[in-house]
C-alpha positions in Angstrom: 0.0 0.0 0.0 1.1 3.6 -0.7 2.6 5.7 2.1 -0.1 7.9 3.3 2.4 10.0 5.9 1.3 13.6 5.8 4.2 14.8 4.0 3.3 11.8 1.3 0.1 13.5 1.1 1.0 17.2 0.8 3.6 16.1 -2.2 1.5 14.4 -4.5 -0.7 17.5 -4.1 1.3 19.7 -5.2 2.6 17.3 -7.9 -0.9 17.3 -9.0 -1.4 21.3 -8.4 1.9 21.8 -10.5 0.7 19.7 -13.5 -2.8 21.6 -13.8 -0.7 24.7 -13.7 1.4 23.6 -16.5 -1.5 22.2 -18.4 -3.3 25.7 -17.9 -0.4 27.1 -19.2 0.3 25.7 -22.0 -3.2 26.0 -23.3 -3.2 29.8 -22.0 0.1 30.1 -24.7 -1.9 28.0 -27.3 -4.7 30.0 -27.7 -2.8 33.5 -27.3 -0.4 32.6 -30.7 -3.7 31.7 -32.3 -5.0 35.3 -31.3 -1.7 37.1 -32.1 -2.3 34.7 -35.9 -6.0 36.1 -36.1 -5.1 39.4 -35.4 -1.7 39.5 -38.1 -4.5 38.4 -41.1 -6.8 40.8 -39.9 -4.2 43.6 -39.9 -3.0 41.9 -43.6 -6.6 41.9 -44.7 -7.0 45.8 -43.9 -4.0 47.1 -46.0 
């Protein structure tokens, strides 16, 4: 069985914390290149 000491605990939570921060991340970057991509046609498109 796994070691379920408090400090066991408190590390896999902030493993787990850690990923969903990186997965935010990572999406947060995704979608602001596919604004700053929008916004470079639009600026194309108006010349």
């Amino acid at each position: 069985m796994g070691d379920r000491s408090p400090k066991s605990v408190q590390k896999q939570a902030s493993q787990k914390q850690s990923r969903a921060n990186d997965s935010n991340s990572k999406k947060q970057q995704l979608i602001t290149s596919q604004q700053a991509t929008k916004a470079k046609a639009a600026a194309g498109k108006k010349k």
